[in-house]
Structures are given as structure tokens and as C-alpha cells.
C-alpha positions in Angstrom: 13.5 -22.6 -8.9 11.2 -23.9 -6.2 7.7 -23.0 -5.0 6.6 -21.4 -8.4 3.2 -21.7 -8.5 2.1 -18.5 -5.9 -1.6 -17.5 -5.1 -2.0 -14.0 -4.4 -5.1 -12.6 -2.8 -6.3 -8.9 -4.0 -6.1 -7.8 -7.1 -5.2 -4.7 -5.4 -1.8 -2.3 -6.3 0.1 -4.8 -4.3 -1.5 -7.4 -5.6 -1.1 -6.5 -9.4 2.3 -5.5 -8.9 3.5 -8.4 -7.2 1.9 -10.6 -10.0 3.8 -8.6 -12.6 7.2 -9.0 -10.8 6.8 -12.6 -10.0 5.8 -13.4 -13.7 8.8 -11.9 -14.5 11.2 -13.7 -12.3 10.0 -17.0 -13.5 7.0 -17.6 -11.2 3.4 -18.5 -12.1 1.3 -16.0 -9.9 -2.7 -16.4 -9.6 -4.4 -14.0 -8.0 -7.7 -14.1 -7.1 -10.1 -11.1 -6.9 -13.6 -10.7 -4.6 -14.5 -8.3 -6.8 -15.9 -9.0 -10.6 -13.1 -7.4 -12.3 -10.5 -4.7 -11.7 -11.8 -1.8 -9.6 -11.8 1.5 -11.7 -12.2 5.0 -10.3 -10.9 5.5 -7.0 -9.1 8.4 -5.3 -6.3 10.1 -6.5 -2.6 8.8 -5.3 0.6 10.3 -4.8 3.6 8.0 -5.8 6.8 9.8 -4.4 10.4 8.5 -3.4 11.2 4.6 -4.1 8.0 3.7 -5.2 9.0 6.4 -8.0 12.0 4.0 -8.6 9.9 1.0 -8.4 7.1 2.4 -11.2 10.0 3.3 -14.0 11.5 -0.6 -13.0 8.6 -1.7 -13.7 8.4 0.1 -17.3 5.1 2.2 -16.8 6.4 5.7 -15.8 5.7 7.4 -19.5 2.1 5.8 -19.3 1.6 7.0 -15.5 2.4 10.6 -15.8 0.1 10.5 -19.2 -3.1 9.7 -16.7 -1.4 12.4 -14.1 -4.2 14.5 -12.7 -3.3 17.7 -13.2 -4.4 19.2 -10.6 -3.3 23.1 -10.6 -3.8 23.8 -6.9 -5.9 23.6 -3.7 -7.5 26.0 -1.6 -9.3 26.5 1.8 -12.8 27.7 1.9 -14.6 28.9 4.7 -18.5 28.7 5.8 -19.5 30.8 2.8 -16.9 29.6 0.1 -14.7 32.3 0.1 -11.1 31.6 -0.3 -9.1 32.1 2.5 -5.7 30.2 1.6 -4.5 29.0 -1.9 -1.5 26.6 -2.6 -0.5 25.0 -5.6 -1.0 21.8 -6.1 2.0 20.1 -5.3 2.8 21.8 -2.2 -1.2 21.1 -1.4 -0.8 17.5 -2.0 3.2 17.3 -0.5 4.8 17.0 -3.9 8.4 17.5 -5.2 10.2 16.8 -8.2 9.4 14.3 -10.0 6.5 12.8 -7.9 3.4 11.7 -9.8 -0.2 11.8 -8.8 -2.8 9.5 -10.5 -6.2 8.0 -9.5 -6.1 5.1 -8.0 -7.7 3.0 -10.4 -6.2 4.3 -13.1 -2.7 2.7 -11.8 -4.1 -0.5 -11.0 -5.4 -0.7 -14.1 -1.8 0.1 -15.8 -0.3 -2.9 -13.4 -3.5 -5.1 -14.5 -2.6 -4.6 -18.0 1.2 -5.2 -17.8 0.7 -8.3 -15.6 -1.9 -9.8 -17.8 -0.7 -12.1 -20.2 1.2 -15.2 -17.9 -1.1 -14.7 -15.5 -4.1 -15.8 -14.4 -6.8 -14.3 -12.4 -9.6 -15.5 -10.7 -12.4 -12.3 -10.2 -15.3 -13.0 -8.4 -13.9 -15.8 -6.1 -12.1 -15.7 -2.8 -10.2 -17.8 -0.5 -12.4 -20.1 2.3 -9.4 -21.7 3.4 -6.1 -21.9 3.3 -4.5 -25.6 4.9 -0.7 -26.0 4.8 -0.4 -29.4 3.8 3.4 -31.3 3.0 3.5 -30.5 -0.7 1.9 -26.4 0.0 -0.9 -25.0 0.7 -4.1 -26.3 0.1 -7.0 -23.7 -0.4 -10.1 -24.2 -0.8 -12.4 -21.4 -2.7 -15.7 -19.6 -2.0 -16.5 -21.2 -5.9 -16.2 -24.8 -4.2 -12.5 -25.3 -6.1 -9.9 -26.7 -4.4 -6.0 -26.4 -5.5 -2.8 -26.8 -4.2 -0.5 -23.8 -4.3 3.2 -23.6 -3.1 2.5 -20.2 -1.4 0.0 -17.9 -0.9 0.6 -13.9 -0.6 -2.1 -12.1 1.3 -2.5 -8.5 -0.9 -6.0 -8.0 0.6 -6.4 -4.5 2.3 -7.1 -3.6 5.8 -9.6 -6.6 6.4 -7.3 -9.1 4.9 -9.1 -12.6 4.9 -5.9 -13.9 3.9 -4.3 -12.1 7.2 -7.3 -13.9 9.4 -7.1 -17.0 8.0 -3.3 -17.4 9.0 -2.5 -15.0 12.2 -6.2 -15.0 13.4 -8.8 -12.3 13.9 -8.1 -8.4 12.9 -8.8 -6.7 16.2 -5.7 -7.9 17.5 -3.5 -6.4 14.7 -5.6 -3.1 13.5 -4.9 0.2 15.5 -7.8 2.7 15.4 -6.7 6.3 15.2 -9.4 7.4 16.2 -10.9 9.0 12.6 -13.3 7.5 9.9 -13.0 8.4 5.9 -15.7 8.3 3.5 -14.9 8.9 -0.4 -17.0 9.1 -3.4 -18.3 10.0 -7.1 -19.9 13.6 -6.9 -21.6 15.6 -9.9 -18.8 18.5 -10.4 -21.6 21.5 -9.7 -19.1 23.8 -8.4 -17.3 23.3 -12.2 -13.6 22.9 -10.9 -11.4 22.6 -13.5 -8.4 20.4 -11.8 -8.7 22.1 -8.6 -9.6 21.4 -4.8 -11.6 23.2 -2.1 -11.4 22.0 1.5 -13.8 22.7 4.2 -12.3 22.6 8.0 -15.3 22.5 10.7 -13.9 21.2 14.2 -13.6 17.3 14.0 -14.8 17.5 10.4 -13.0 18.2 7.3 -14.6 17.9 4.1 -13.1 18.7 0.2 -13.9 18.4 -3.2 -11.8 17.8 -6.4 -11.6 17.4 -10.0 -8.9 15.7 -12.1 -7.9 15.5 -15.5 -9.9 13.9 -18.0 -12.9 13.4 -15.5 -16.1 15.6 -15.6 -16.9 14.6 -12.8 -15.5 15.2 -9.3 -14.7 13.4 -6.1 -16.1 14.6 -2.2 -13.8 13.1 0.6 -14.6 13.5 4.1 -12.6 12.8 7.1 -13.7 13.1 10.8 -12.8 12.3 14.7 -15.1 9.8 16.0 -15.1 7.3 19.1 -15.2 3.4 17.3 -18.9 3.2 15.2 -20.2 -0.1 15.7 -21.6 -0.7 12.1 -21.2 -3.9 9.5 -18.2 -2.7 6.7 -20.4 -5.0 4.3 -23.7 -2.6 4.9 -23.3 0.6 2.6 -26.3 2.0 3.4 -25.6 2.1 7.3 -22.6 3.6 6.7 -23.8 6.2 4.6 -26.6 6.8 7.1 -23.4 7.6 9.9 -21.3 9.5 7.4 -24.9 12.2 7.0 -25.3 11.9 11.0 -21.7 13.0 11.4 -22.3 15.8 8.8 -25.2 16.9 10.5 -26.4 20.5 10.0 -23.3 21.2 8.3 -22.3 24.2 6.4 -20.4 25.4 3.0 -21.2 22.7 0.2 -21.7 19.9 2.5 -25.7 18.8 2.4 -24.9 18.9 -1.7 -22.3 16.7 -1.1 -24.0 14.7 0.5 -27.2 14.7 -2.0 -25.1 12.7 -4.2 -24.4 9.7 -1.7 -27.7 7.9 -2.9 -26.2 7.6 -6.9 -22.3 7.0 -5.8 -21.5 4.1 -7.7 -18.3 4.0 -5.8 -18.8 4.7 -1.9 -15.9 4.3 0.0 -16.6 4.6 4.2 -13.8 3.2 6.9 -12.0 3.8 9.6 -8.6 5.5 9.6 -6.2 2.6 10.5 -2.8 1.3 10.8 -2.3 -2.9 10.3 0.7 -3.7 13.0 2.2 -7.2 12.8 4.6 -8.8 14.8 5.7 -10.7 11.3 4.4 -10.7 8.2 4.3 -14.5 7.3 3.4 -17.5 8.8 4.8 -20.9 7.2 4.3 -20.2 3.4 1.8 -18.0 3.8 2.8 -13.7 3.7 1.3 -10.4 3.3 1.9 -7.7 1.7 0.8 -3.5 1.5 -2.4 -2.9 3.8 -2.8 -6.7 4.3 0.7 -6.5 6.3 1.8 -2.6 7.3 -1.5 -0.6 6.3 0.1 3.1 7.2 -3.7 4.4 7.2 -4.9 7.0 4.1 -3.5 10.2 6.3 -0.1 8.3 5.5 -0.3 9.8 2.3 1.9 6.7 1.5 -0.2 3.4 1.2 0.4 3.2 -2.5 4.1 3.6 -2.2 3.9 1.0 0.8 2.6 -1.2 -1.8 4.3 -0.7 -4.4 7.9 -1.4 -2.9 6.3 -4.1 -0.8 5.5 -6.0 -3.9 8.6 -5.5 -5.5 11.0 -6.1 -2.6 9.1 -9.4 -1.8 8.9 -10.5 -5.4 12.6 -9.6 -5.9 13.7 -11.6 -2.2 11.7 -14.6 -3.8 13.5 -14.7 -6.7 16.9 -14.0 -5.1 16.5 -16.8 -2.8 15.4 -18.9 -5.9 12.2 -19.4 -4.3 13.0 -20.7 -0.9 10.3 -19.1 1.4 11.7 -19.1 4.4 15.0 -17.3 3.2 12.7 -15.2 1.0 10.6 -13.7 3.6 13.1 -13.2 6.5 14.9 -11.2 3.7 11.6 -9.2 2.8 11.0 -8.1 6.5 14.6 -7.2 7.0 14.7 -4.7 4.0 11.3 -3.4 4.5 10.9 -3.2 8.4 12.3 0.4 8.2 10.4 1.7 5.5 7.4 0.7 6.8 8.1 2.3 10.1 9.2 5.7 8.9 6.0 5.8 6.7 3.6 4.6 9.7 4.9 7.4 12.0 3.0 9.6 9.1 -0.3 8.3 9.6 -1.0 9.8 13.5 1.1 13.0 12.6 -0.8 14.0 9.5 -4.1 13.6 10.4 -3.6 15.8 13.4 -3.3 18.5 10.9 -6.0 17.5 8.2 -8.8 17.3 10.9 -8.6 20.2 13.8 -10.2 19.8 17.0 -11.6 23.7 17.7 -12.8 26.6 16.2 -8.5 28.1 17.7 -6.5 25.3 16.0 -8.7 26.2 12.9 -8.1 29.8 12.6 -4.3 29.9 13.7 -4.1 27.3 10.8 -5.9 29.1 8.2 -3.5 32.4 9.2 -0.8 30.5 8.5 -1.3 29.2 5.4 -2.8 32.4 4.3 0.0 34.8 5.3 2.5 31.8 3.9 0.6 31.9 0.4 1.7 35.3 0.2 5.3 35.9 1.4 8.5 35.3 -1.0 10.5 32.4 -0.7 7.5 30.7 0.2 8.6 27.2 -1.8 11.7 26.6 0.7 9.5 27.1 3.2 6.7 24.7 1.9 9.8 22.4 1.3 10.5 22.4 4.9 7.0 21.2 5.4 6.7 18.6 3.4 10.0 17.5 4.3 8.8 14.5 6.9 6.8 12.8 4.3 9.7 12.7 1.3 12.2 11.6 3.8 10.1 8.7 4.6 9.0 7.8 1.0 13.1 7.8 0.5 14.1 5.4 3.3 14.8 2.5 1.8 17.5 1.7 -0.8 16.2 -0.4 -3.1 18.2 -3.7 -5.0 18.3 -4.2 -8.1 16.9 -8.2 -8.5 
């Protein structure tokens, strides 16, 4: 086995899943973390299709569906909180079957666990640069350390640093969709009990949720904006332009919004997709966002990211290690996948944000005349039917 000693960057889903498979195919993963330790919380997840496949070959299905949400259904509320359509929740969240839904951190924190012994991590630290020398590639740390590694995975989200550091600055490989999202921890005042209420204003959509074994709740909000010129390292100006956009608005919104000042876990960003050419450079690759972000409307990042890590972990071990078979191998069985899942991203949104007061109404008739008739699971099946073919469209190996 060659090139053993990998560097991964994120301690991310990708990242922590990548870790775990390398580890056991032989390698000796780092991964290195911005963050002081694993990230906790986080919005809930859907993981549907392969990435299904890739969580029970990885051994952690019982212990996944154990921190399931449970959320019973979803429903949309107009101005003054009434009702108007109800689903339940897996046709709400474009479940089938088997598919499990879990809070983000709580998965990451199942990988962390798993991948913990045999590996190590590095939290608090992050590349400065990244030099492909003869023997690998030499990186140098924000610490002041410098090491040698044989490869180095970028597993670093939307803003990859790993990404700019070896294909060069973002703008030329992010696609704006032309929406921002905001996400955060909210007191749960309207006492929902693993349930959801969504808001639709024209160009704004806001909801509310609770989950399973949280007393708390979480307030998401999506709207259409031109591009906001505002530092991603600045909270507070992006809180500031997530209240400006919500301006005067109705239902439960200026509470919502109370609670932006004590949100341990603000989340603000643009809806976008990560388009690449190819996804490694000498021995440097990426993987999930850092490579094919799909964009949060996707409905499938974590899926992305699961398979990503597992495909490119099993293609590195397959190829015992040789990088340049290993990656042309990890683009050819991916490529697909992560083109069926991106077409998601601009199709979805379309119908989670609504431009006028028209599209809104015609919508909510819909749904509410739906929520009523018989037979109304085959036809939600027929609905959701875009997302699960694309979650399904890739056969995975067996490494």
C-alpha cells in the first residue's frame, strides 16, 4: 500500500466518514478541524437511497434511526397561524421507506465516534499551505507545524480553503442561485411536539421545528435576494441582513427573530452549488460541498457526502493507494450521481420560496385539497419521485 498517511481537511460528514473508511482500508487519516471540536446541533438531515446503503456499511444504522427525529408531520400556516395544509412528515420532508432523518450533528457525531480510535485529529488548526513537494505534500499549519503528508482530501464545505489553495479562488467554481439561508437555535414558544409550521410570504419562506429529544426548536429561513455583499466571517452583519430581509414581517416571524441575539448556533449563507471541472489536482482532492456542493434545497448534501467519502476511500484502497488511478476512478463512479442530485438544487427551491402572492395561493390549494383526497400517498409518491431517483443513481461497490 502506497501513500498511507492522508490529511483530510473538515471534520465535516465527509470528512468523518472518509476518516473512518480510510482507517479501515489500511490508511492513517488526519484530519484537521477549524473548529475546537466536533460541531453539535445543527439542522436536521434526510439520508435516503445509497447513502442509506453507505450508513448500514458503515455499521451505524441501529444507532442512527435511535437519534431519528420523529417528526410526525408539517404544516402550512398562513398570516395569522391558522392551518391551511397538513402533511405527514415524510411526505413533508420527501421520505419513503426506509429513509432516516437525523440532526446533523447528531450523525457527525456517530461518524466522530466510530472513526476515533486510529485516527488522529487536529481541532482548532487549519491548513496555510499546502506545497506538493517529490515525497507529497508539504503543508504548513495556521499552528506554525509543518508535515509532510502523501495526500491531502479537501472535506471543507462551500468555502473550501483546501479547494482555493489548489484550483484557486471560489468565485470561479460557486454558482449563486440566487437565495440566502439562515438557520438557528429558537426557544420552542409555540410548544411543538415533533412537528413543523411553514410560513410562505412572496420571496420569503420562514418555518419552525422541533425534533425528538430536543426542547428546544429550530427557525430556518430562506429568501430570493440579488448577491449581499457582506463578510461570511461577520455574524452580526449577517444577522443584521437576515432582520432587513424579514422586515415588517408577519405570522411568528419578529419572535423568531427575537431569538437571533442568544443563537449559539447561527447559521447565514447563500444558496449555492460548487461546480468543478475535476475534483483533484496532483495529490490533492475534494470531496462533498468542498467538490459537488448540490446547495441545502438539494435536499441531498449529506447523501453527497456520504457516498463521496466512501466511493473515494473505497477507489483508494482498490487502487492500493495509487492517486492518480484512485481519483480518475472516484470521478468516473460519482460524476453521475452528483449530476442527478445538483439538477435538484434550482428545481426545489423554485417551490420552497414563491415569487407572488398567485404562485402562493395556487400552491397552498393544492396541497390543501391533496391533504384531503384518498389515495393521496401515490400521489405524494409521484412527487417526491425526482428526489429518490436521484438519491438512487449510483450503484455502489462493494470495496
Amino acid at each position: 500500500m502506497q501513500n498511507k498517511h492522508v490529511l483530510i481537511s473538515g471534520a465535516s460528514i465527509a470528512g468523518t466518514t472518509l476518516a473512518y473508511w480510510l482507517r479501515r482500508h489500511g490508511f492513517q487519516p488526519t484530519v484537521v478541524e477549524r473548529a475546537p471540536a466536533i460541531r453539535e446541533g445543527g439542522y436536521k438531515i434526510d439520508i435516503r437511497g445509497a447513502a442509506l446503503d453507505v450508513v448500514s456499511r458503515t455499521g451505524v444504522l441501529d444507532t442512527v434511526r435511535a437519534h431519528r427525529t420523529d417528526v410526525q408531520g408539517g404544516s402550512i400556516v398562513n398570516a395569522a397561524g391558522k392551518r391551511v395544509a397538513t402533511l405527514d412528515g415524510d411526505t413533508f420532508g420527501g421520505r419513503e421507506g426506509g429513509d432516516a432523518e437525523i440532526l446533523r450533528g447528531d450523525l457527525n457525531r456517530i461518524l466522530y465516534d466510530l472513526a476515533a480510535d486510529g485516527v488522529e485529529y487536529r481541532f482548532g488548526d487549519s491548513i496555510a499551505s499546502a506545497t506538493e513537494v517529490e515525497t507529497g505534500v508539504e503543508v504548513v499549519f495556521d499552528s506554525g507545524e509543518s508535515r509532510v503528508f502523501d495526500l491531502v482530501i479537501g472535506a471543507d464545505g462551500l468555502h473550501s480553503n483546501t479547494r482555493a489553495l489548489a484550483f484557486g479562488p471560489e468565485g470561479q467554481f460557486i454558482k449563486d442561485l440566487g437565495y440566502y439561508v439562515s438557520i438557528y437555535s429558537v426557544p420552542n414558544h409555540l410548544n411543538l411536539d415533533r412537528w413543523e409550521l411553514t410560513y410562505v410570504a412572496p420571496q420569503r419562506t420562514a418555518l419552525t421545528y422541533s425534533t425528538a429529544k430536543d426542547t428546544g426548536a429550530k427557525a430556518m429561513f430562506l429568501f430570493a435576494s440579488e448577491p449581499l455583499d457582506y463578510d461570511r466571517h461577520d455574524p452580526e452583519a449577517q444577522k443584521k441582513l437576515l432582520a432587513d430581509a424579514y422586515a415588517n414581517e408577519s405570522w411568528e416571524v419578529p419572535r423568531l427573530l427575537e431569538a437571533l441575539g442568544e443563537a449559539p448556533d447561527f447559521y447565514f449563507d447563500s444558496l449555492s452549488q460548487v461546480h468543478l471541472d475535476h475534483w483533484s489536482k496532483g495529490r490533492t482532492a475534494l470531496v462533498g460541498d468542498a467538490a459537488y456542493c448540490a446547495s441545502p434545497a438539494s435536499g441531498q448534501g449529506t447523501s453527497l457526502a456520504l457516498v463521496g467519502a466512501y466511493v473515494l476511500a473505497g477507489e483508494l484502497a482498490a487502487a492500493k493507494g495509487d492517486h492518480r488511478t484512485a481519483f480518475a476512478a472516484y470521478e468516473r463512479e460519482m460524476r453521475h450521481f452528483v449530476e442527478e442530485n445538483q439538477k435538484l438544487g434550482p428545481s426545489n427551491i423554485k417551490h420552497m420560496v414563491l415569487r407572488s402572492k398567485r404562485q402562493i395561493s395556487v400552491q397552498l390549494t393544492i396541497l390543501a385539497i391533496l391533504g384531503r383526497l384518498p389515495g393521496k400517498e401515490r400521489m405524494m409518491a409521484k412527487v417526491i419521485e425526482p428526489i429518490q431517483k436521484a438519491a438512487k443513481a449510483i450503484t455502489l461497490k462493494d470495496y
